[in-house]
C-alpha positions as CSV (number, residue, x, y, z in Angstrom):
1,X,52.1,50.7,2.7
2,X,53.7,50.7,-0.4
3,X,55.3,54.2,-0.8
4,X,58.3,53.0,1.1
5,X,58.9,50.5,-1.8
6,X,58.3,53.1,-4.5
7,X,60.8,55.1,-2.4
8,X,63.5,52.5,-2.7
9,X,62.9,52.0,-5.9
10,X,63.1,55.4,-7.2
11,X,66.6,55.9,-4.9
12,X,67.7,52.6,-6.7
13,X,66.8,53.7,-10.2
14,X,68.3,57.4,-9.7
15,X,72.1,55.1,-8.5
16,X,71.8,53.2,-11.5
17,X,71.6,55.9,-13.6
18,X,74.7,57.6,-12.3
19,X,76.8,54.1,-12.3
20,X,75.6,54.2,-16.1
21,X,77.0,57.5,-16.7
22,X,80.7,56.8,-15.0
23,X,80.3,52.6,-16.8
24,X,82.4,52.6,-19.7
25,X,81.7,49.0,-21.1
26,X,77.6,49.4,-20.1
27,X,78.1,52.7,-22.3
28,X,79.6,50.8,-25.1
29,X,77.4,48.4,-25.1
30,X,74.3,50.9,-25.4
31,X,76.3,52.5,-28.2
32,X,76.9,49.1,-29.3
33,X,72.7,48.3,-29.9
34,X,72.7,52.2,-31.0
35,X,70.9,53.8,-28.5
36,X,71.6,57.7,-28.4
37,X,72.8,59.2,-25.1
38,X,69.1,61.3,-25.1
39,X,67.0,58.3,-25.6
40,X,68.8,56.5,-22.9
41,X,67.7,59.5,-20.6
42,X,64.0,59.4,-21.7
43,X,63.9,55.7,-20.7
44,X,66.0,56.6,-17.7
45,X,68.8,53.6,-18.5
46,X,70.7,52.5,-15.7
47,X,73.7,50.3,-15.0
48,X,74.1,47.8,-11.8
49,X,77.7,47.2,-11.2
50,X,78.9,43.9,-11.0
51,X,79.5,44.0,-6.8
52,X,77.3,41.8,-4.9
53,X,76.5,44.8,-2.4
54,X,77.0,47.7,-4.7
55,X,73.4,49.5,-3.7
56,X,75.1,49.5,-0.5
57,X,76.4,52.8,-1.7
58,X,72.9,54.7,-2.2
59,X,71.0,52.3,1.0
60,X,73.6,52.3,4.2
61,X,70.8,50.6,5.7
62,X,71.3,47.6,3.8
63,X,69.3,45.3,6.0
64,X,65.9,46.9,5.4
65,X,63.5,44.5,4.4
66,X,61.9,46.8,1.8
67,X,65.1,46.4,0.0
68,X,63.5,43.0,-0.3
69,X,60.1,43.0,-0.7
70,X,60.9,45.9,-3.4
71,X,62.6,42.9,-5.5
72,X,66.1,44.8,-5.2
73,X,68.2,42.7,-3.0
74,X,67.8,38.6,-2.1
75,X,69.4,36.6,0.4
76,X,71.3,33.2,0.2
77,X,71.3,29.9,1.9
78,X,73.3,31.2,4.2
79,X,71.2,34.3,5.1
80,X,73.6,36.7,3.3
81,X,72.1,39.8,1.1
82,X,73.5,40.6,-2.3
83,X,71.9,42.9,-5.2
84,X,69.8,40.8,-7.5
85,X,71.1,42.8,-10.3
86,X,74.7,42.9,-10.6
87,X,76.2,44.0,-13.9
88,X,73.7,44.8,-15.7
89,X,72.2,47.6,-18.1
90,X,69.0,48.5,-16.2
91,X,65.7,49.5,-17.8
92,X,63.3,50.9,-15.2
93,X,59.3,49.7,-15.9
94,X,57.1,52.6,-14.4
95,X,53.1,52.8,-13.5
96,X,50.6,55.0,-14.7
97,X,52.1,57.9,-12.4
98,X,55.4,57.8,-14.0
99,X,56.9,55.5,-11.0
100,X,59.1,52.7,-10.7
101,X,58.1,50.0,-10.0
102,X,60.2,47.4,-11.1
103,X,63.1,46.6,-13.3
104,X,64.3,44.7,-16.2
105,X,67.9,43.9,-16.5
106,X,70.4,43.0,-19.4
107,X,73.5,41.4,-18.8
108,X,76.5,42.6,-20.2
109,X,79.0,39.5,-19.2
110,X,79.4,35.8,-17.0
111,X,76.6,34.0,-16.5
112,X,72.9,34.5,-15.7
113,X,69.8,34.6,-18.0
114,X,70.5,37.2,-20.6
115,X,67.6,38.9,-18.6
116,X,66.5,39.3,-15.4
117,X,63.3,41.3,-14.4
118,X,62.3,42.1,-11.1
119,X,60.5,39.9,-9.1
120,X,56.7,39.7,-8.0
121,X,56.1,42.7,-5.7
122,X,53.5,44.4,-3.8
123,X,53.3,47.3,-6.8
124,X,54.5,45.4,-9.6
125,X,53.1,43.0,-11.6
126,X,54.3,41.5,-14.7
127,X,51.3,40.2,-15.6
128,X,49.8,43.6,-16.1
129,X,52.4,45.7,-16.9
130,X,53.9,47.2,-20.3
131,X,57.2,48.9,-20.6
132,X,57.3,51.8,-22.5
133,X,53.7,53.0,-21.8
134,X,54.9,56.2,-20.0
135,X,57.1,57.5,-22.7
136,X,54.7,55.7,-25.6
137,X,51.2,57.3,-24.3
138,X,50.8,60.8,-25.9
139,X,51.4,58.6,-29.4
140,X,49.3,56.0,-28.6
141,X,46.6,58.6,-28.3
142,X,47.1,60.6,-30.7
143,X,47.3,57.6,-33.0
144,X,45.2,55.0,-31.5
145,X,47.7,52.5,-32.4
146,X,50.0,50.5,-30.2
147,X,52.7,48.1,-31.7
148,X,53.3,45.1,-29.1
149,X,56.8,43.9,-29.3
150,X,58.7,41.2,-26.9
151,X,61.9,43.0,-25.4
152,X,63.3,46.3,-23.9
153,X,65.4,46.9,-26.6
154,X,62.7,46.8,-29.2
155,X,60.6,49.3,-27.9
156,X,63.5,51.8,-27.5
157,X,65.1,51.1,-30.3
158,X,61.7,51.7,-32.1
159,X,61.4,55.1,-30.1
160,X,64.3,56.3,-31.3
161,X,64.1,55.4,-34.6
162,X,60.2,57.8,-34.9
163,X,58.0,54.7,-33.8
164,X,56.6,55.9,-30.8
165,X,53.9,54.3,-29.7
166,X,55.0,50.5,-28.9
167,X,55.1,48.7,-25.8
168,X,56.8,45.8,-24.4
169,X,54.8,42.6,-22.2
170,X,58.5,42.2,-20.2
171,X,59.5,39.3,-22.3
172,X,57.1,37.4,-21.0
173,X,53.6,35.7,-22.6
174,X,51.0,38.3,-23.1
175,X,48.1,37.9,-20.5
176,X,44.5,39.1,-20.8
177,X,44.9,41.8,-18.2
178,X,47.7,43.0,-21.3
179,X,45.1,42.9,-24.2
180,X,42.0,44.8,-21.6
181,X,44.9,47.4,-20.6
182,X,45.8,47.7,-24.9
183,X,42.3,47.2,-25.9
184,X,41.7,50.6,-23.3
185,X,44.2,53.0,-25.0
186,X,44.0,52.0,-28.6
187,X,41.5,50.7,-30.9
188,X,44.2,49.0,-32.9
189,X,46.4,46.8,-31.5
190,X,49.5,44.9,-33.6
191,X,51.5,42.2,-31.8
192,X,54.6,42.2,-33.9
193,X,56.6,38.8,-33.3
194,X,60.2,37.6,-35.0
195,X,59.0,35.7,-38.0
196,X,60.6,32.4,-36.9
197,X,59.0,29.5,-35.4
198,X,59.1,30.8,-32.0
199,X,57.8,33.8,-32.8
200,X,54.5,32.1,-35.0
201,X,53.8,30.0,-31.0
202,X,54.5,33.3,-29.4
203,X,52.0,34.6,-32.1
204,X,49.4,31.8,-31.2
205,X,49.7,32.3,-27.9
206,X,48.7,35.7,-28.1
207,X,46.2,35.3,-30.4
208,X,44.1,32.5,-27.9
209,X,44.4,35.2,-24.9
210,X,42.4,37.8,-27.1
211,X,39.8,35.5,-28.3
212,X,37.6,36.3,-24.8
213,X,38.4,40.3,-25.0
214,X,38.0,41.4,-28.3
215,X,34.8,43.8,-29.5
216,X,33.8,44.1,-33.2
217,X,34.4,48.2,-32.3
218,X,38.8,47.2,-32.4
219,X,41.3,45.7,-34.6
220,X,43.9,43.5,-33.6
221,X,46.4,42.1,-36.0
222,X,49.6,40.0,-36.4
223,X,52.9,41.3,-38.0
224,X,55.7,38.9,-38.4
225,X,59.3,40.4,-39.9
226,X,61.6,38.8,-41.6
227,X,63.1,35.7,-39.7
228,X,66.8,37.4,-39.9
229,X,65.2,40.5,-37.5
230,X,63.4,41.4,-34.3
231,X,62.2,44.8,-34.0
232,X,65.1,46.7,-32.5
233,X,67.3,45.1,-35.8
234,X,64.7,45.7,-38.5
235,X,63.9,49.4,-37.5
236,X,67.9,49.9,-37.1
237,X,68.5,48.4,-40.7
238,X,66.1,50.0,-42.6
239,X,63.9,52.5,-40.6
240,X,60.5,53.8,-39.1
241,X,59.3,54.0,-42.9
242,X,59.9,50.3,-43.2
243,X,58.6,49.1,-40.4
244,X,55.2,51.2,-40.8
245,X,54.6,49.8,-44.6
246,X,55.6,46.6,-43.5
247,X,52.6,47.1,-40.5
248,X,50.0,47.4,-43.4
249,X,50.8,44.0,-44.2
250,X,50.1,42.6,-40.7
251,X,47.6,39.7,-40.2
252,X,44.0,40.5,-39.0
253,X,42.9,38.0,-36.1
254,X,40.4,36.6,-38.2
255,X,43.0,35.8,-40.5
256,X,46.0,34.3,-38.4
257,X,43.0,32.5,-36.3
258,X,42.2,30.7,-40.2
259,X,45.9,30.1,-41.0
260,X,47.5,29.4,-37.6
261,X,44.5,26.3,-37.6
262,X,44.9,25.5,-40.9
263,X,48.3,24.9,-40.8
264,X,49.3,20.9,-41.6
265,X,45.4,20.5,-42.3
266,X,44.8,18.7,-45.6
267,X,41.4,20.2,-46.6
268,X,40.8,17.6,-49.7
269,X,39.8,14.7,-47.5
270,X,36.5,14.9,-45.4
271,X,38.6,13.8,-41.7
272,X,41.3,16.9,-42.2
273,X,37.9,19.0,-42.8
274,X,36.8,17.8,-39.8
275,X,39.6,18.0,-37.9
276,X,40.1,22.0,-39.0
277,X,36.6,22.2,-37.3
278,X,37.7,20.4,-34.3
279,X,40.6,22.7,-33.8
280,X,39.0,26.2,-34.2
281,X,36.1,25.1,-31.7
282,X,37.7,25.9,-28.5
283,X,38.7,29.3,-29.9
284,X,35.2,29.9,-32.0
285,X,33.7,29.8,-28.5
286,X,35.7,32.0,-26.7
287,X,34.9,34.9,-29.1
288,X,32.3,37.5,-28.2
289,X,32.8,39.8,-30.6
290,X,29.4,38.6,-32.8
291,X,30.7,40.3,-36.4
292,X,33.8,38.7,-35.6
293,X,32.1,35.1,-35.2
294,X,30.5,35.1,-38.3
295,X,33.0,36.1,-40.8
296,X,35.0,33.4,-38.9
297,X,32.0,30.9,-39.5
298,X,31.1,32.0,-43.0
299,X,35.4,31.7,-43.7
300,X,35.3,28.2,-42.3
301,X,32.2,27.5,-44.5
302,X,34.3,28.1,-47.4
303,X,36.8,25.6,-46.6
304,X,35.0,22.8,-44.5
305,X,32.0,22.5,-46.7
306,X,29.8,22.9,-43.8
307,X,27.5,25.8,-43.9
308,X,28.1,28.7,-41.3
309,X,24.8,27.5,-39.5
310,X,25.9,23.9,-39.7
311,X,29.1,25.2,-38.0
312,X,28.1,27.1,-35.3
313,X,25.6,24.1,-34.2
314,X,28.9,21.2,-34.3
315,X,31.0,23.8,-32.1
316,X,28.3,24.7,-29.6
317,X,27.8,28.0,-30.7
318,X,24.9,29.8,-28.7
319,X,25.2,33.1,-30.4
């Protein structure tokens, strides 16, 4: 049964939320990043004090192993419970009901990874989940656009700012259970990544997990911003209008899929030809989307020398 755990976890999220309200320095911090008082309501902020049994306050029965399988307490080498999130500002991920089921957690001070989210649990996934879809969903529909960003902040910062319909994969790698669950609410899709290097391999990793999911009826596209911001900066620097025009000059697929493999590829001699060929394969056959294929093929033509039949016979093509 997991209502017990969705129990827990909505008692949990409601005591972080009061902690926030009486937290002076996890206040100041929020006010710090510039998130309003209201929009830390919508996203139902929380704070978890810095005591190693401080949900001992809102659970008396501290010893309940929901408390663990829910991902809220852990227990040391020496079989002694503490709170797995101690002094941190609290952002609580929610299902499709409008449930919690999980948490991600910023530090404020000490040690630690700067985040922390909660672990594997019987109703949460990170794998499958996006923060932010809850309060992002009415403008996801009524747009058919989601934005895809990498971190809490982003997304709220963005909500607050009059982008409303962006979603967070946890800060982790996006999955192909992510791009079916996007692919199902919008019919454009835009990953938006820092423009450093990181962000171009976080970019390429994204762009190999939609290969296999993609339809010729969707568009799915790459926006990088300027290597000085991430989301939550550039939206607070210069606004939603910004970050909207700069949206229109997002990548398609088809072309970060030609630049991300032509990158360090000398096209003048026939072996860095063939070797642009040898890298797209893998990803030419994971595509399924047919329209999608041959503009690829016919793009590759251009630059190869090969024709796009020629192509699709050297990467195994059977479509």
């Amino acid at each position: 049964m997991t209502q017990p755990l969705i129990d827990h976890l909505a008692r949990a999220a409601t005591f972080y939320r009061d902690q926030l309200l009486s937290s002076p320095h996890a206040i100041a911090y929020l006010k710090s990043r510039g998130v309003r008082g209201d929009t830390a309501a919508r996203f139902r902020l929380g704070y978890a004090p810095a005591g190693f049994q401080a949900l001992r306050a809102s659970f008396p029965d501290y010893g309940d192993p929901a408390l663990q399988t829910a991902g809220l307490v852990a227990t040391n080498d020496a079989g002694r419970r503490y709170d797995r999130f101690r002094d941190r500002v609290m952002f609580p991920i929610l299902d499709d009901a409008g449930d919690v089921i999980g948490f991600g957690g910023r530090v404020l001070a000490g040690d630690g990874p700067k985040y922390l989210n909660s672990p594997e649990t019987p109703v949460f996934q990170k794998g499958r989940v996006l923060f932010g879809l809850t309060q992002a969903a009415d403008a996801i529909a009524a747009t058919s656009t989601v934005f895809v960003v990498e971190g809490y902040l982003d997304v709220v910062s963005l909500a607050q700012h009059g982008v409303q319909n962006a979603v967070a994969t946890l800060g982790t790698a996006t999955t192909g259970q992510h791009v079916e669950r996007l692919l199902s609410l919008a019919r454009q899709v835009v990953f938006c990544f820092d423009g450093d290097d990181a962000g171009r391999r976080a970019a390429a990793r994204a762009l190999e997990v939609c290969l296999p999911h993609v339809t010729d009826a969707v568009s799915i596209s790459f926006l990088f911003l300027p290597r000085e911001h991430d989301p939550d900066s550039f939206v607070r620097a210069k606004g939603a209008d910004a970050f909207h025009d700069l949206a229109t000059e997002a990548a398609s697929l088809e072309g970060f899929f030609l630049a991300n493999a032509m990158r360090g590829s000398s096209l003048e001699h026939a072996e860095g030809r063939a070797r642009l060929v040898a890298l797209t394969k893998p990803g030419l056959q994971q595509i399924v989307a047919p329209a999608l294929l041959r503009r690829l093929l016919d793009a590759l033509a251009l630059h190869t020398r090969f024709t796009a039949a020629e192509l699709a016979e050297l990467c195994d093509l059977q479509n």
